[in-house]
Structures are given as structure tokens and as C-alpha cells.
BALOBA-1460 file (C-alpha; in Angstrom, 3 decimals):
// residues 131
<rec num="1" residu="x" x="93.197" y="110.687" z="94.702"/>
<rec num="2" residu="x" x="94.712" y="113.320" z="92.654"/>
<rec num="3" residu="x" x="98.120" y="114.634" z="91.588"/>
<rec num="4" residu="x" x="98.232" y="117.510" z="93.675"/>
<rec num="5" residu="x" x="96.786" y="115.640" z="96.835"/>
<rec num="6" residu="x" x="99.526" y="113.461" z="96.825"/>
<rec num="7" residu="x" x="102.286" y="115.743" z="95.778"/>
<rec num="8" residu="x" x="101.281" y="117.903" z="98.665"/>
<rec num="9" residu="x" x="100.781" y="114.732" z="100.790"/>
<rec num="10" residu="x" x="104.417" y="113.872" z="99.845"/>
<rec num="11" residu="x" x="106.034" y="116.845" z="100.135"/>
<rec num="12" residu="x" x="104.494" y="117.625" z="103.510"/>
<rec num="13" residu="x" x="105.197" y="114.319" z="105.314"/>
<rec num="14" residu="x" x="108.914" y="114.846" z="103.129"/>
<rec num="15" residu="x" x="109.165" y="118.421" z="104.814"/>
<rec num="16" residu="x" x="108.220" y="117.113" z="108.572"/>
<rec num="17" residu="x" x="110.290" y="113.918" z="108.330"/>
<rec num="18" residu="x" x="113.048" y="116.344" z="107.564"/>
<rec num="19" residu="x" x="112.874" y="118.898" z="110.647"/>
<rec num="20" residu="x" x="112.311" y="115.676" z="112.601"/>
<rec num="21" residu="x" x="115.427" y="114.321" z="111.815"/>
<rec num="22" residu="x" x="117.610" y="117.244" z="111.661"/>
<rec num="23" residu="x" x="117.037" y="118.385" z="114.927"/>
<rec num="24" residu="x" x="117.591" y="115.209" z="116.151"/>
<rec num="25" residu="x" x="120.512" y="114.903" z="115.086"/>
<rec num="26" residu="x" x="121.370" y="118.468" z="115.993"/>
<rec num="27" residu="x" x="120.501" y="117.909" z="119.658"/>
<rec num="28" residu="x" x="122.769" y="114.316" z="120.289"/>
<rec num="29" residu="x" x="119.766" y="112.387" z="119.517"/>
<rec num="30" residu="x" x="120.712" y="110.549" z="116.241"/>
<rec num="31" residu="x" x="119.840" y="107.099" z="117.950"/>
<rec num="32" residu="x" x="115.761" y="108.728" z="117.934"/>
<rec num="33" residu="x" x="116.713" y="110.586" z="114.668"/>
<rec num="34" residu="x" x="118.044" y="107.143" z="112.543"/>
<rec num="35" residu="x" x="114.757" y="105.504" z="113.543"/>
<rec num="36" residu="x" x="112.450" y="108.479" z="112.604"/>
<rec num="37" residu="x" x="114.214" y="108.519" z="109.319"/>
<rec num="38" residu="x" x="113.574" y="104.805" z="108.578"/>
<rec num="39" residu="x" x="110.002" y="104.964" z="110.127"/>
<rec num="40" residu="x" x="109.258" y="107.733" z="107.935"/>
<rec num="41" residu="x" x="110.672" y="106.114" z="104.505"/>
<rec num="42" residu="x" x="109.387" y="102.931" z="105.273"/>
<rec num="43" residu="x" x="106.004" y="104.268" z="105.751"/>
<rec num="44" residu="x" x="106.389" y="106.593" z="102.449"/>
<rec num="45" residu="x" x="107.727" y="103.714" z="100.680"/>
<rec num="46" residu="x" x="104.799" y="101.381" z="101.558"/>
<rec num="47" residu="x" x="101.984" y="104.480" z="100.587"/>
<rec num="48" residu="x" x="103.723" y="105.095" z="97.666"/>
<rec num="49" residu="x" x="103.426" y="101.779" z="96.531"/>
<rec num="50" residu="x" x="99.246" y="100.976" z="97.594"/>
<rec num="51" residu="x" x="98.739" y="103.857" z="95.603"/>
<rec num="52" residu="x" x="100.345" y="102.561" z="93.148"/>
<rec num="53" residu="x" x="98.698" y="99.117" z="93.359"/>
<rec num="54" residu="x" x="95.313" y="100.138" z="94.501"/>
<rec num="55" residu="x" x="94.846" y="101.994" z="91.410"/>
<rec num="56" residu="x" x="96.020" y="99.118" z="89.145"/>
<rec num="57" residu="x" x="94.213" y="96.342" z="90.234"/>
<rec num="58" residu="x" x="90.709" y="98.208" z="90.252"/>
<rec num="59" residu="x" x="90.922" y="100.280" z="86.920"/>
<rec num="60" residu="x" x="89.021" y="99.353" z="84.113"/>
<rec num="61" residu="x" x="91.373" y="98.514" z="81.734"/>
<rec num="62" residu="x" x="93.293" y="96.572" z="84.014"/>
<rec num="63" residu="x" x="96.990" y="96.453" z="83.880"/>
<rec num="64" residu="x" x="98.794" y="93.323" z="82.912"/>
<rec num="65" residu="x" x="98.765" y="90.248" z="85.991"/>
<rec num="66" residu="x" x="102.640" y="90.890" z="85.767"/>
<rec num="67" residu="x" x="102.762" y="94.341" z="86.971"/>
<rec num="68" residu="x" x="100.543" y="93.878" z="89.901"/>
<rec num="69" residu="x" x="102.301" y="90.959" z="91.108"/>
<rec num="70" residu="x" x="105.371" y="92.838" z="90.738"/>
<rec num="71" residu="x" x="103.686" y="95.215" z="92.909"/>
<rec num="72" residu="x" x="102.676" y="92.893" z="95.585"/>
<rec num="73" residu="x" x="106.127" y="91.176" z="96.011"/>
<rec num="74" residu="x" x="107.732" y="94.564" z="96.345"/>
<rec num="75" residu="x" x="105.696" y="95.369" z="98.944"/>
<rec num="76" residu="x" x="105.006" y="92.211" z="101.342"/>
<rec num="77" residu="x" x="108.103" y="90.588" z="101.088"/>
<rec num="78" residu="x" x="110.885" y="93.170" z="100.215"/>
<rec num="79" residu="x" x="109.521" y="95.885" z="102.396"/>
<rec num="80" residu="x" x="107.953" y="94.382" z="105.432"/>
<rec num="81" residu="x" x="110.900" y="91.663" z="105.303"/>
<rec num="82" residu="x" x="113.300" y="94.680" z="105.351"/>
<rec num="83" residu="x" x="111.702" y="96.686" z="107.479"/>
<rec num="84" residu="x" x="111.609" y="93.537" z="110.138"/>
<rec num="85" residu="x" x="115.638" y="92.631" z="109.328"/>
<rec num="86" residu="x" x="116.030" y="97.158" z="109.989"/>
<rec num="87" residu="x" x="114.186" y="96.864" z="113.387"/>
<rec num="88" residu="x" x="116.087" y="93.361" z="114.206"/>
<rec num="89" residu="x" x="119.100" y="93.675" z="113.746"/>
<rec num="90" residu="x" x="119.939" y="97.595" z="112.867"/>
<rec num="91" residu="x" x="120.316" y="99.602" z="116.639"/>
<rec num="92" residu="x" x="117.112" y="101.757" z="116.117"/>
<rec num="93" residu="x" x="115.321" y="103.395" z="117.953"/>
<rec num="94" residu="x" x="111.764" y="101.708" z="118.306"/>
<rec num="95" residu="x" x="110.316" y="104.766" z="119.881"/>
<rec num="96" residu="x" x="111.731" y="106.863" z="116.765"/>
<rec num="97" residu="x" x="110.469" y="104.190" z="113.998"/>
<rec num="98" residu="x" x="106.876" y="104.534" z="115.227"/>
<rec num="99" residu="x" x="106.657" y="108.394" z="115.329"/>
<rec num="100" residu="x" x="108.025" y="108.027" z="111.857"/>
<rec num="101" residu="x" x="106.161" y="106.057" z="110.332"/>
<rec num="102" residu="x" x="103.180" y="107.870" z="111.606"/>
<rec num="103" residu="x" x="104.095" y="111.244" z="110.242"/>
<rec num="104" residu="x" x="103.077" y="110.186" z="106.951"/>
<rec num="105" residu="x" x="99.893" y="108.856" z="107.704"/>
<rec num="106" residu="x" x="98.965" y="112.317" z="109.754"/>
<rec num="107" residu="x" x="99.603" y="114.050" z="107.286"/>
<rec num="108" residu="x" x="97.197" y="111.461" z="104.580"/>
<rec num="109" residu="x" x="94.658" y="112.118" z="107.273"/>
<rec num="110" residu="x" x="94.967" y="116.080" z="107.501"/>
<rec num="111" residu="x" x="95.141" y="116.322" z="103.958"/>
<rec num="112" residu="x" x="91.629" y="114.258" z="103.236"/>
<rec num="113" residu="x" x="89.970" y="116.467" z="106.066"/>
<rec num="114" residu="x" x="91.147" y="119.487" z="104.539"/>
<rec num="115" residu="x" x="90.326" y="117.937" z="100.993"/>
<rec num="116" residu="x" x="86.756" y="117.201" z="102.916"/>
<rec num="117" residu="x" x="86.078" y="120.390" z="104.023"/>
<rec num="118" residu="x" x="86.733" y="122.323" z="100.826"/>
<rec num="119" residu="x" x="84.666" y="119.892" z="98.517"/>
<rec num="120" residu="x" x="81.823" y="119.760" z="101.106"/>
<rec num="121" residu="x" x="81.811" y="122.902" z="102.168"/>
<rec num="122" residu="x" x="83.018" y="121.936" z="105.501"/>
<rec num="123" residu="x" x="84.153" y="119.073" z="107.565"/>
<rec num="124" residu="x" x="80.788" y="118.250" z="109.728"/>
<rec num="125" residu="x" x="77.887" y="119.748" z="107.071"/>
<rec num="126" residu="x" x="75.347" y="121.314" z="109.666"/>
<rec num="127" residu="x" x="71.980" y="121.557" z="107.914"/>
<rec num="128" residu="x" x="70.555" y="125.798" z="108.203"/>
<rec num="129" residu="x" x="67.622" y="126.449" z="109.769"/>
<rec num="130" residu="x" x="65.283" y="128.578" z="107.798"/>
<rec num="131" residu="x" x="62.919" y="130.528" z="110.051"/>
């Protein structure tokens, strides 16, 4: 992944995660608006950090054992432990959580098409027929 995939990645899912919210919030919904905004940081907290350790644990000059364990615990037990305690005991919307934590990941999958399309040529690579 480059750079500029996931700054636009990040910026996009920032930007969408952002109207979401406000006009929740503007329209009496902030029950549905709190629980896209912690869907939607949660889910940008836990991409941020596999691409983070994705990277790290399969480069050649691997980084030190430290680091990736570092990695690991602040993922599995910090964030999915927090993100269980949020949608326990914090009055969220569970409707809201899920739509936010899946704007990121649209927005992962419309940038690889679109990344797909331009490198290939095009999304689905029809062969020409030469007559």
C-alpha cells in the first residue's frame, strides 16, 4: 500500500465519518451520531494499526520482537477490550457503531477498486477481439 492510498483512504473515511456525525447530531439524533463516531474511530484505529503491523512483521529486515508485540497488545487487548467495555456499558447506539465502523472499510474497498482499475486498465480486463 502506498502513502497516498492511505492518506486518501484516511482522509475520505475521516471526511464521511464527519458529515455522518454532524448531521446527526444536527437532526436530534446524537444517540445514532455517538455510536457512528466510536464505530468509525474504532474501526480507523484498528486499520491504522494492521497496517502498521502487517508491514512490520513481513519486511525483510524485520523490526525488533519488541515493537511488534507492542503492536499486538495495542490492538487485541486495549482496543477490542475497549471497544467491548464502549458497547457494554457506554449508551450507544449499536445500529450507529456498525454503520461506523463500516465506513472505513467502504471506503478501503472503493479505494483498491479504483486503485485496480487505473493500474489494470480497468476493473474486469475484457480481452479485444481482433477480426
Amino acid at each position: 500500500m502506498s502513502d497516498s492510498f492511505l492518506k486518501k483512504w484516511f482522509l475520505g473515511s475521516l471526511s464521511l465519518l464527519f458529515l455522518t456525525v454532524s448531521f446527526s447530531f444536527l437532526y436530534g439524533y446524537s444517540f445514532f451520531g455517538g455510536g457512528v463516531a466510536v464505530g468509525g474511530v474504532w474501526n480507523l484505529l484498528n486499520l491504522l494499526l494492521l497496517g502498521q503491523l502487517i508491514p512490520a512483521v513481513l519486511q525483510q529486515d524485520r523490526r525488533p520482537l519488541l515493537l511488534i508485540l507492542l503492536f499486538l497488545f495495542l490492538k487485541f487487548p486495549l482496543l477490542y477490550g475497549g471497544g467491548l467495555a464502549l458497547l457494554w456499558w457506554v449508551p450507544l447506539s449499536k445500529v450507529g457503531v456498525l454503520i461506523g465502523f463500516s465506513i472505513p472499510l467502504l471506503f478501503v474497498s472503493l479505494q483498491a477498486m479504483a486503485q485496480t482499475r487505473l493500474d489494470a486498465g480497468g476493473l474486469f480486463r475484457l480481452g479485444r477481439i481482433h477480426g
